[in-house]
C-alpha positions as a LaTeX table, in Angstrom:
\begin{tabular}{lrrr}
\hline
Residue & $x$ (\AA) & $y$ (\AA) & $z$ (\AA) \\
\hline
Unk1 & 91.59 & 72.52 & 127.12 \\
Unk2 & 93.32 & 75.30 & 129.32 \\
Unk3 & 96.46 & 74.51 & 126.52 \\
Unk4 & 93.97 & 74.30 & 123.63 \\
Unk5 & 93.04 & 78.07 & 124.11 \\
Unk6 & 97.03 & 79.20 & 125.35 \\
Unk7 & 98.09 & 78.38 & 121.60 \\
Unk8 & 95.60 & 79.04 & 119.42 \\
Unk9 & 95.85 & 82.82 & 119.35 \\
Unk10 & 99.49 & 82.18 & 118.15 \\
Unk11 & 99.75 & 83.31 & 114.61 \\
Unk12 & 99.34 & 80.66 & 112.14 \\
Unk13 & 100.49 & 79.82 & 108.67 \\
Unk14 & 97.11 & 79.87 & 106.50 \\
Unk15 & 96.30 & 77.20 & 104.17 \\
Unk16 & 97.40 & 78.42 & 100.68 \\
Unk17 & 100.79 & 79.96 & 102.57 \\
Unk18 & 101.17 & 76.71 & 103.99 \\
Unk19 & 100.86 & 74.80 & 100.41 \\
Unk20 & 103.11 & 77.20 & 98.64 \\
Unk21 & 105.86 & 77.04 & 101.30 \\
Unk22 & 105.71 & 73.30 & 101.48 \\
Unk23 & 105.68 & 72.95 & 97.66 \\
Unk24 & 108.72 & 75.28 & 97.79 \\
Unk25 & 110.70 & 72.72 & 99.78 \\
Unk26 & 109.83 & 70.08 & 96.92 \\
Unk27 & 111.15 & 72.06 & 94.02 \\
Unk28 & 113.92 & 73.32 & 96.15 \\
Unk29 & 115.12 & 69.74 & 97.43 \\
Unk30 & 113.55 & 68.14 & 94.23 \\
Unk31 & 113.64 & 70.35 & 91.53 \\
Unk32 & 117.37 & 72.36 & 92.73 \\
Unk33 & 118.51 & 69.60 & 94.51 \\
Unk34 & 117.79 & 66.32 & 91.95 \\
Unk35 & 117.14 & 67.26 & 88.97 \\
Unk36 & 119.49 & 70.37 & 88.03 \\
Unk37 & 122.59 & 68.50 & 88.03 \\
Unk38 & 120.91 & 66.53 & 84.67 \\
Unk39 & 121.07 & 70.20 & 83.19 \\
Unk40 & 124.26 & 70.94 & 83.46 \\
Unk41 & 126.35 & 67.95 & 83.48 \\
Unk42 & 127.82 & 68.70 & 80.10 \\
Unk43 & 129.31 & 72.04 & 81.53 \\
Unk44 & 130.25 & 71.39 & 84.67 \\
Unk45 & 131.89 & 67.95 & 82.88 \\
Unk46 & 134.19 & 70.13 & 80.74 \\
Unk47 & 135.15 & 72.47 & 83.51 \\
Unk48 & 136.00 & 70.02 & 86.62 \\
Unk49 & 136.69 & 67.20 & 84.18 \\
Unk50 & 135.28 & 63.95 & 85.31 \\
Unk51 & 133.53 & 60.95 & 82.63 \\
Unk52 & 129.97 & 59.79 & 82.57 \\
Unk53 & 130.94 & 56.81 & 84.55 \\
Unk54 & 131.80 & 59.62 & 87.35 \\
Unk55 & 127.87 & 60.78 & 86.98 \\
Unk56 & 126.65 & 56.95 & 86.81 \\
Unk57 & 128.19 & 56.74 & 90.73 \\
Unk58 & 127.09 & 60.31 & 91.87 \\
Unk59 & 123.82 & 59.50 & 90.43 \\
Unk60 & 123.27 & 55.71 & 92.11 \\
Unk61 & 124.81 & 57.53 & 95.44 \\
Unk62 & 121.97 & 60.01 & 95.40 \\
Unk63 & 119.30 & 56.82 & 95.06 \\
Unk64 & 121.36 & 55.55 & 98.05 \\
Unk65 & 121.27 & 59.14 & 100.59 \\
Unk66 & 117.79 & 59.11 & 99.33 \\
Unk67 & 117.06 & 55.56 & 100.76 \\
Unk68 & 119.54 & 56.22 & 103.58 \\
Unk69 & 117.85 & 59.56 & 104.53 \\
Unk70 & 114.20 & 58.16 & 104.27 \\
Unk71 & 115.62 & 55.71 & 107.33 \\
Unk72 & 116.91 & 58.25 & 109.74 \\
Unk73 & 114.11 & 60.45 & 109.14 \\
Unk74 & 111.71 & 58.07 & 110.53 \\
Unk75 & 113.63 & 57.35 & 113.22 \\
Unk76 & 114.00 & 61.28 & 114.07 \\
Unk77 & 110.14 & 61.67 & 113.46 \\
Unk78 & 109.85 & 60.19 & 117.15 \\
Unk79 & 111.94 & 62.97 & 118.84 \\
Unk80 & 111.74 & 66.06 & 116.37 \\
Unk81 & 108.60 & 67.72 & 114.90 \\
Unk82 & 108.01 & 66.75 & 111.06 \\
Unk83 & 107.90 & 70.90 & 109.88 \\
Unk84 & 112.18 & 70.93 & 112.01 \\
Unk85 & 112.87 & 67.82 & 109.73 \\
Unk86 & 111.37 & 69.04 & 106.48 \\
Unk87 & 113.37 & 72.87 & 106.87 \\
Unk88 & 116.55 & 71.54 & 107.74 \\
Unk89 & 116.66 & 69.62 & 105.26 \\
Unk90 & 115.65 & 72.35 & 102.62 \\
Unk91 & 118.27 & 74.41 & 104.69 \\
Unk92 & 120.75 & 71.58 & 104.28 \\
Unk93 & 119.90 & 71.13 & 100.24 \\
Unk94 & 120.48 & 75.28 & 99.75 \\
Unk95 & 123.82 & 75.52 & 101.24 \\
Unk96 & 124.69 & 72.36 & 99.18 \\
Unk97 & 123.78 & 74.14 & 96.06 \\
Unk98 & 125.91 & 77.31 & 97.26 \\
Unk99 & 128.76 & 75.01 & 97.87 \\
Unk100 & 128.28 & 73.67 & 94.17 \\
Unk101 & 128.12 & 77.12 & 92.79 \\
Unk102 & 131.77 & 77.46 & 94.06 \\
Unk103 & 133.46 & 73.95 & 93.98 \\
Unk104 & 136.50 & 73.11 & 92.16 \\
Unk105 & 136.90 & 69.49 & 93.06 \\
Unk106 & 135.01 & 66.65 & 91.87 \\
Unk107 & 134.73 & 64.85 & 94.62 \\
Unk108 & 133.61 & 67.57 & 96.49 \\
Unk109 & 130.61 & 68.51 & 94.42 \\
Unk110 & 129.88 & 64.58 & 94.23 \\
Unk111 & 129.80 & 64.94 & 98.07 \\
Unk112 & 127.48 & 67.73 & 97.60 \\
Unk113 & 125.18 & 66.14 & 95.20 \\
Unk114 & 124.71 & 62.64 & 96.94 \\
Unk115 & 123.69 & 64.73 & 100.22 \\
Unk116 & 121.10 & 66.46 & 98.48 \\
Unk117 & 119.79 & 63.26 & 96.83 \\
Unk118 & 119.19 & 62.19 & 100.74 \\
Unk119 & 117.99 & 65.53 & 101.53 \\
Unk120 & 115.28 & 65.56 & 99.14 \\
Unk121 & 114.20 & 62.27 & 101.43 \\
Unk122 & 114.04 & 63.74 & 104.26 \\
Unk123 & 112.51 & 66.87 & 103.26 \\
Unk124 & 109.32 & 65.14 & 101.44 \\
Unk125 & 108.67 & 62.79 & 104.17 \\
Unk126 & 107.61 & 64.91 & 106.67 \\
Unk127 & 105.61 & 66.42 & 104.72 \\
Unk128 & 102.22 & 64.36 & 105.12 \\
Unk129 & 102.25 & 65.35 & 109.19 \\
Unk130 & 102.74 & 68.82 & 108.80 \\
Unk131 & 99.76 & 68.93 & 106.21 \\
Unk132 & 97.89 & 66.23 & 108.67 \\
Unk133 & 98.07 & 68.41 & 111.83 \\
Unk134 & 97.76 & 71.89 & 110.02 \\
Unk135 & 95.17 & 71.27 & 106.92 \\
Unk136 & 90.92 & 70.35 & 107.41 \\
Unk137 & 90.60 & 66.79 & 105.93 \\
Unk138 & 88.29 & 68.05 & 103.50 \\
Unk139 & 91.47 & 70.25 & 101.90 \\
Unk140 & 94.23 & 68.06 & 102.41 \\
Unk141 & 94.42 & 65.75 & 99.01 \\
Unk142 & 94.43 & 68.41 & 97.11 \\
Unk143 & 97.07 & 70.34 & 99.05 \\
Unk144 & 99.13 & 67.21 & 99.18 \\
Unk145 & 98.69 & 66.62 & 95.35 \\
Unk146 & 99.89 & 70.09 & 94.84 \\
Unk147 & 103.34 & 69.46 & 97.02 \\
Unk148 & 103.79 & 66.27 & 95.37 \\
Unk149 & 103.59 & 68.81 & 92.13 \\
Unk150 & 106.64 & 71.19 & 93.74 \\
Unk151 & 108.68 & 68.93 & 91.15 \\
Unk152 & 107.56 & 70.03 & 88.10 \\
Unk153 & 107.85 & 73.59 & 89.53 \\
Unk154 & 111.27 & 73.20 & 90.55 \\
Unk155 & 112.34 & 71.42 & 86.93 \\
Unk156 & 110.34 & 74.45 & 85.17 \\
Unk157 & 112.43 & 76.83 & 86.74 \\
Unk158 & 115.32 & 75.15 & 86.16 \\
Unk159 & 114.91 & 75.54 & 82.64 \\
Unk160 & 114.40 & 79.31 & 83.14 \\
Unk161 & 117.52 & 79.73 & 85.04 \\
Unk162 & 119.76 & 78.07 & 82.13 \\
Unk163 & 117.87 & 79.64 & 79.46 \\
Unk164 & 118.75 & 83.08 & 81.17 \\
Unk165 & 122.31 & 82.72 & 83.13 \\
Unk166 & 123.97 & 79.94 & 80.84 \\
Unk167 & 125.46 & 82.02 & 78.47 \\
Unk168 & 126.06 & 85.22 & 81.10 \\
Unk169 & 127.20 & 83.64 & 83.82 \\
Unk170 & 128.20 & 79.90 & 83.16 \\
Unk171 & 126.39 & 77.13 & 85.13 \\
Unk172 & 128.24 & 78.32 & 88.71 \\
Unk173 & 125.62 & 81.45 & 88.52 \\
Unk174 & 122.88 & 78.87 & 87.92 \\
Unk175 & 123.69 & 76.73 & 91.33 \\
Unk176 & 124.51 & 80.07 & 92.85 \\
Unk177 & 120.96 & 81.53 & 92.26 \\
Unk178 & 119.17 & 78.04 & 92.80 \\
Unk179 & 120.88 & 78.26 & 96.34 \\
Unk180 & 119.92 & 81.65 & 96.98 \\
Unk181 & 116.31 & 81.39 & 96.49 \\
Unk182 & 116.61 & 78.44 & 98.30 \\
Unk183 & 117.96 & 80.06 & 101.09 \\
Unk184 & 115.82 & 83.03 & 100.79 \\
Unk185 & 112.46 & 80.27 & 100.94 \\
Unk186 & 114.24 & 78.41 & 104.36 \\
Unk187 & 113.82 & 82.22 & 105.72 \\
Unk188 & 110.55 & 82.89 & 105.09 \\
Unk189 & 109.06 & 79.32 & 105.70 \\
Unk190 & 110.58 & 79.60 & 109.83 \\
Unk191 & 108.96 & 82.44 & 110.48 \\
Unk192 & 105.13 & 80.92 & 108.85 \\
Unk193 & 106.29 & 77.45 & 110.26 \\
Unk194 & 107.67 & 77.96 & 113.99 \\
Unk195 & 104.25 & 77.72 & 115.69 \\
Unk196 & 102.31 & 74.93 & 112.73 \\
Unk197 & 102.26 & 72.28 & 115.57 \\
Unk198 & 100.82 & 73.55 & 118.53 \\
Unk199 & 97.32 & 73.42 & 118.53 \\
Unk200 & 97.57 & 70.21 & 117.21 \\
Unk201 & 99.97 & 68.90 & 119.85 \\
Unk202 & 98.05 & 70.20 & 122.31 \\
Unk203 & 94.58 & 68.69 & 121.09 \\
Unk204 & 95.99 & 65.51 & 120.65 \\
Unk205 & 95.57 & 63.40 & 123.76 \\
Unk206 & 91.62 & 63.48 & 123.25 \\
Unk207 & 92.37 & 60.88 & 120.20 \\
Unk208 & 95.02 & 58.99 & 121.03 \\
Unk209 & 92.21 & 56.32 & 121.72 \\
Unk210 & 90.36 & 56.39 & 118.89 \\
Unk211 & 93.92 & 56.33 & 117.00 \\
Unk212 & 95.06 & 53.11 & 118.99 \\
Unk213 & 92.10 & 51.67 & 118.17 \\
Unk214 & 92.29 & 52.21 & 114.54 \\
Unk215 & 95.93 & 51.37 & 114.80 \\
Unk216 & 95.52 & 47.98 & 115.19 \\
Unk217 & 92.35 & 47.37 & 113.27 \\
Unk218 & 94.04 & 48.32 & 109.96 \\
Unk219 & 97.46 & 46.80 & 109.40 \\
Unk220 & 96.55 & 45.44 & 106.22 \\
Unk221 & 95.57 & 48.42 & 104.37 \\
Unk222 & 98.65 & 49.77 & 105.86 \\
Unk223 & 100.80 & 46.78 & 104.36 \\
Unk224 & 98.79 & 46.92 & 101.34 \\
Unk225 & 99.99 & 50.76 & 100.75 \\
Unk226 & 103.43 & 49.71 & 101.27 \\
Unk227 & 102.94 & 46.96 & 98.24 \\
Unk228 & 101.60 & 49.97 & 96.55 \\
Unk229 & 104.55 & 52.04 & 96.86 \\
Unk230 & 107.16 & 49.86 & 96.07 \\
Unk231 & 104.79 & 49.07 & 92.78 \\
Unk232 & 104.59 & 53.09 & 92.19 \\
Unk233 & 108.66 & 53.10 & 92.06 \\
Unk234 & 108.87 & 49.74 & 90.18 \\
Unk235 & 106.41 & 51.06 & 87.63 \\
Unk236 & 106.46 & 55.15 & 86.96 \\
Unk237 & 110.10 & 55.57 & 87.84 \\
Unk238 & 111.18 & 53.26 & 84.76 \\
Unk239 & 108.31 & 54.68 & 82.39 \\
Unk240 & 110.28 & 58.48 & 83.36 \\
Unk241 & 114.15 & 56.47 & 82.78 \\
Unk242 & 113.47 & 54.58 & 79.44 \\
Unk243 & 110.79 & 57.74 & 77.30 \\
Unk244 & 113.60 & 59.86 & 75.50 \\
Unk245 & 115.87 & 56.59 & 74.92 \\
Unk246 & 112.77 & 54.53 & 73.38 \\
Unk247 & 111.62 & 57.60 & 71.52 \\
Unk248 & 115.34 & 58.92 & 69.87 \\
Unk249 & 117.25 & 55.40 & 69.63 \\
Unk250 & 114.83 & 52.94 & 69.11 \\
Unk251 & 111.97 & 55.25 & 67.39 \\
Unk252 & 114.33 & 57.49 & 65.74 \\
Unk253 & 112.25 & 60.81 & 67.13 \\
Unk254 & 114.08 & 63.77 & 67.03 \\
Unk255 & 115.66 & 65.66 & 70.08 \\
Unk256 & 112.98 & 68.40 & 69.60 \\
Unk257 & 110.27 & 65.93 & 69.41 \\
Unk258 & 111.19 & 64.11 & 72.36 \\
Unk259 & 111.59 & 67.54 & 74.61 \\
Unk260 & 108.26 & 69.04 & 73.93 \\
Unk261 & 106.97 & 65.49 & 75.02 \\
Unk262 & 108.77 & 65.99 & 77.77 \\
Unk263 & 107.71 & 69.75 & 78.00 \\
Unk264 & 104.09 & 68.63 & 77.72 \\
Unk265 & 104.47 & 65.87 & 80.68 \\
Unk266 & 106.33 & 68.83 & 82.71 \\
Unk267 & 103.57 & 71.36 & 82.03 \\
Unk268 & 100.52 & 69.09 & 82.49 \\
Unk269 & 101.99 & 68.57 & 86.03 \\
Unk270 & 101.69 & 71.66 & 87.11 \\
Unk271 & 98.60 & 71.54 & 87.72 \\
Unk272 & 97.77 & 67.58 & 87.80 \\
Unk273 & 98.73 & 67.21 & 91.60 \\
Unk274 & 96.63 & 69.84 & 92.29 \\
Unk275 & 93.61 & 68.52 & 90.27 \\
Unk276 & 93.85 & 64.48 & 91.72 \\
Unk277 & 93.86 & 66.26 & 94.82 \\
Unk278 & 90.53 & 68.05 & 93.93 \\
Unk279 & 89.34 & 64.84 & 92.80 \\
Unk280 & 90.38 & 63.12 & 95.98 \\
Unk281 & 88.68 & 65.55 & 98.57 \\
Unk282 & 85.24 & 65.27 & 96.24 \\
Unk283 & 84.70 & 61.44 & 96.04 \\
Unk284 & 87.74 & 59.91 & 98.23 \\
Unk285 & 91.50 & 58.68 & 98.03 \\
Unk286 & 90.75 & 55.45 & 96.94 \\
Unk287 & 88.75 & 56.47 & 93.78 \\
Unk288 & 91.11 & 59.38 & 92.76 \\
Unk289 & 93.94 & 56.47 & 93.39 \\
Unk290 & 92.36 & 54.25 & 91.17 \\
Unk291 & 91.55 & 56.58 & 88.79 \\
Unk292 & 95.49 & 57.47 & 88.07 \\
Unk293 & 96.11 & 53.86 & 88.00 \\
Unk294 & 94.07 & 53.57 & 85.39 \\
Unk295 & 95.28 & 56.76 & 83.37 \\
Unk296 & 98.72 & 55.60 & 84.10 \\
Unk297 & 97.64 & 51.91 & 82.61 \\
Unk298 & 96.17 & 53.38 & 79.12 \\
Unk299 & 99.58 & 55.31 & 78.82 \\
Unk300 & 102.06 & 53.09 & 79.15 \\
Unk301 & 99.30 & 50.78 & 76.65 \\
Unk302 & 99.46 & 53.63 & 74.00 \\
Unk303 & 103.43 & 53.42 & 74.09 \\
Unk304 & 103.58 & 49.76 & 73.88 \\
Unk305 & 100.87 & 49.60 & 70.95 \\
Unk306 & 101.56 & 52.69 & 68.80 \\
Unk307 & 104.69 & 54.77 & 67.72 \\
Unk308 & 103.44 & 57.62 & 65.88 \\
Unk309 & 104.38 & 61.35 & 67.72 \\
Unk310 & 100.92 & 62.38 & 68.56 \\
Unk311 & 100.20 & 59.89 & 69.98 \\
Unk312 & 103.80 & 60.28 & 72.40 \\
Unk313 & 102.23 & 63.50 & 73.36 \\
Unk314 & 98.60 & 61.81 & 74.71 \\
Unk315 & 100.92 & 58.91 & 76.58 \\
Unk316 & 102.51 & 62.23 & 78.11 \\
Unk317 & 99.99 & 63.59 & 79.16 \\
Unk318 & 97.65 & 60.41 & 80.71 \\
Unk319 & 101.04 & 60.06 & 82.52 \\
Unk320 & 101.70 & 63.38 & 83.76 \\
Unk321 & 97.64 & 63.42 & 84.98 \\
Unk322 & 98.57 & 60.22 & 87.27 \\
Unk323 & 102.22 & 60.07 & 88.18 \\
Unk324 & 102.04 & 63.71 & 90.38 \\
Unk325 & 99.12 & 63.12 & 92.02 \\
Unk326 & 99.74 & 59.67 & 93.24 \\
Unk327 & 103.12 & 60.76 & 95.21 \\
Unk328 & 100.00 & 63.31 & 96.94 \\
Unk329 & 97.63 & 60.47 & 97.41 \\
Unk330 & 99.82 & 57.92 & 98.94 \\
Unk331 & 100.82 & 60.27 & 101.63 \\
Unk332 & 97.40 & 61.64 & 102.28 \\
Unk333 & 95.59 & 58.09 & 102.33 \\
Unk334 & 98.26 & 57.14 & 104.87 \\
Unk335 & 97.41 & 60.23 & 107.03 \\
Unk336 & 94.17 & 58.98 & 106.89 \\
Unk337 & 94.61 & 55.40 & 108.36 \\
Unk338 & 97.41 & 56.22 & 111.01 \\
Unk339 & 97.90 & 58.45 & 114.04 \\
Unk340 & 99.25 & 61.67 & 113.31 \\
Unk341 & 101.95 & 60.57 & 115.84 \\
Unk342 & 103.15 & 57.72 & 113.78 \\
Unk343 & 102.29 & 59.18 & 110.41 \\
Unk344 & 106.19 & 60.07 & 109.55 \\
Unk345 & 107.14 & 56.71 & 110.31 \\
Unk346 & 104.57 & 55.11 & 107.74 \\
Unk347 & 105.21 & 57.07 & 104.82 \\
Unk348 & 109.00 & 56.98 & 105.66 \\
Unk349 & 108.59 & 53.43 & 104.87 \\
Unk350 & 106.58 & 54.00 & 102.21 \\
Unk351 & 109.69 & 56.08 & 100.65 \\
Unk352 & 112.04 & 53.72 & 101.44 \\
Unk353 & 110.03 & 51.38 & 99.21 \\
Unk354 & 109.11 & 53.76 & 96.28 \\
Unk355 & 113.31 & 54.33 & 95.81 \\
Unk356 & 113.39 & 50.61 & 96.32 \\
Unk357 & 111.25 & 50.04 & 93.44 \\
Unk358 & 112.71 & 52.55 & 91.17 \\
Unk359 & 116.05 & 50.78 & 91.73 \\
Unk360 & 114.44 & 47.20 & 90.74 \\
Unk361 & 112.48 & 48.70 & 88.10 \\
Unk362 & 115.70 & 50.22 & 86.75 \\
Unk363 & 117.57 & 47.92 & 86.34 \\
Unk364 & 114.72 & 45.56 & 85.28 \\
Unk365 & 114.10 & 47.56 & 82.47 \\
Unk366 & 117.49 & 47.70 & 81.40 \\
Unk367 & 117.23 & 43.87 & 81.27 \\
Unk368 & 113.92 & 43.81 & 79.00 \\
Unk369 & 116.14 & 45.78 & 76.65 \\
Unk370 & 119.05 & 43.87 & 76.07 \\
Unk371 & 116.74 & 40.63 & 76.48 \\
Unk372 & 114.23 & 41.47 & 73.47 \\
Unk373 & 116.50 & 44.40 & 72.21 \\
Unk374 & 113.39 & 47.04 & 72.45 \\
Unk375 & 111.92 & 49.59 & 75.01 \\
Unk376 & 108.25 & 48.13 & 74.38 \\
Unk377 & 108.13 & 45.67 & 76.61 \\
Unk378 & 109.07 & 47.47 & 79.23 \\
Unk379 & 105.76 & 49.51 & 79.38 \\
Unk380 & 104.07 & 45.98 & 78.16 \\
Unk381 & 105.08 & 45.37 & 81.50 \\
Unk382 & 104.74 & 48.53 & 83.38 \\
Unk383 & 101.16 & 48.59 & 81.91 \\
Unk384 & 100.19 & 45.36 & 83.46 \\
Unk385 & 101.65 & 46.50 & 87.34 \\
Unk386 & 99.48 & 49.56 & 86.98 \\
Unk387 & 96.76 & 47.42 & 86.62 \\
Unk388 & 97.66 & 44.90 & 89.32 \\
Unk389 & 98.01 & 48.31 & 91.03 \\
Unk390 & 94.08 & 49.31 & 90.18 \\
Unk391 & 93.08 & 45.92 & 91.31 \\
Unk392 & 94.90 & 47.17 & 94.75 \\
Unk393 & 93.30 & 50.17 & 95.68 \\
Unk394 & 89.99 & 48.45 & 95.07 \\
Unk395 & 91.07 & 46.17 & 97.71 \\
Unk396 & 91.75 & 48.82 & 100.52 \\
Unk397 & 88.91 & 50.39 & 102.72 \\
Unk398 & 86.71 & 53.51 & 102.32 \\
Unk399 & 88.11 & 56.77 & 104.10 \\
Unk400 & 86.27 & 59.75 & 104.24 \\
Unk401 & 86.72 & 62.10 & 101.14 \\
\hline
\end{tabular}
């Protein structure tokens, strides 16, 4: 008690400061870190010279530090705080995109780009313990669902930076800038983030019982998530990899077309983590979990059934409304059936298996299409696992909402 009341006059990080810091590390290490290299490929391919089988092994190495990363960062979970993890990283992923912004060798800005694949690992993981030991219950689905969203953020800015600094100062200015706001966001988030654990720490050997206890009463929910995750990867990842390809080469959709689909999906999740989350801390996990499922399900139906544009842009957006806020859910029903203590660990495991599934569905996918020579099946498919998914989460306990 006498530690309880040391600490908790130490200034800390409120809960909206907290959200928009911790979003910041996703579209930093997500956003930067992932997803700008897909934007400027073409230029940085003419400049440093390399083919597209060059970006087929920087890409697959980035799936493997991500996997790789999502290991060690469980393992350092039981000697480092989650909030150290989570900035380093984000520290780690700016000062890669600086060393982009100036590297004239292929090899190494492939260096570069596979450690911020694995960076963007361990930077998310952590996440679900630093909103566990600093956010009520009653707020933390929706703040989760709105990290999970720092994505879309990061990939909307993205496409501000090229639109602006392309043609002034060639894509080095665009890593250059990405790096510095980076950096500039690893600044402010150690000064709001030094002192997030240690009213929690303290208070935590009054539940360590009442953890234990639930600790071993649960291990099938727990195993059951895990199914879950490596479904979410096997399932969403793949509906993301195969859109534009079924839309322009086997639909014959135009490039503009398929980007303000894409556009749509990108805008829609802005705000979609943020609203499952809503949803989640109203009437539970479970039901907001089975509710994306189930908006996830009629979209991948309305691409396997129809081919007409508008309808594209309604697929879009039932899959933007459930694909953000279940990489929030996850996370925060896993806070909610584990110690805080081993909560790192769990959905380290849990990210492991969502990469693992992305891989298989991958690939998979790839299969369906030189097997029946057509996308469709694919979200035939992909439609069916989001069910088997639904079917799932009805399966798990109750948690309070």
């Amino acid at each position: 008690m006498a530690a309880y009341t040391a600490t908790a006059a130490v200034a800390r990080p409120g809960g909206m400061t907290l959200a928009a810091l911790l979003t910041g590390f996703v579209a930093s290490t997500y956003g930067f870190g992932v997803y700008l290299f897909a934007n400027l490929v073409v230029d940085m391919r003419r400049d440093l010279g390399f083919d597209y089988a060059t970006v087929g092994l920087i890409t697959g190495g980035a799936q493997i530090g991500f996997l790789a990363f999502s290991f060690v960062t469980s393992y350092l979970s039981r000697f480092c705080e989650g909030w150290k993890i989570s900035l380093c990283s984000t520290f780690v992923t700016a000062l890669s995109l600086l060393g982009l912004s100036i590297s004239d060798d292929i090899l190494l800005s492939a260096a570069l780009l596979i450690l911020q694949g694995g960076c963007s690992a361990s930077a998310y993981v952590p996440l679900a313990e630093i909103v566990t030991r600093n956010v009520p219950q009653s707020k933390r689905a929706r703040v989760m669902g709105l990290v999970a969203s720092g994505t879309s953020y990061g990939v909307f800015i993205n496409g501000l930076l090229v639109s602006f600094l392309m043609a002034a100062g060639g894509w080095r200015s665009i890593w250059l800038t990405a790096g510095l706001l980076s950096l500039s966001l690893c600044v402010c988030a150690y000064f709001f983030l030094r002192n997030t654990s240690d009213v929690e720490v303290a208070a935590a050997p009054h539940r360590r019982g009442n953890a234990a206890r639930v600790d071993r009463r649960i291990p099938g929910p727990l195993y059951l998530l895990w199914v879950l995750a490596f479904l979410n990867g096997l399932t969403l990842l793949p509906f993301q990899t195969y859109l534009a390809p079924f839309m322009r080469d086997e639909l014959g959709m135009s490039a503009a077309e398929t980007g303000m689909v894409w556009s749509t999906i990108g805008a829609v999740g802005m705000a979609s983590g943020f609203l499952g989350g809503w949803i989640a801390d109203r009437v539970g996990t479970r039901a907001a979990l089975a509710l994306c499922f189930v908006t996830a399900c009629l979209g991948s139906g309305l691409i396997y059934s129809m081919d007409q544009v508008p309808v594209f842009y309604l697929a879009g957006v039932l899959f933007a409304l459930a694909f953000y806020p279940i990489f929030g859910l996850v996370p925060t029903y896993i806070g909610q059936l584990v110690p805080v203590s081993e909560l790192t660990r769990a959905f380290g495991i849990a990210n492991v298996l969502i990469g693992l599934g992305g891989v298989c569905g991958n690939l998979v996918g790839g299969l369906f299409k030189d097997i029946f020579d057509s996308f469709a099946p694919i979200y035939l498919a992909a439609g069916l696992l989001l069910l088997l998914q639904f079917l799932i989460t009805l399966a798990l306990p109750r948690t309070p909402s």
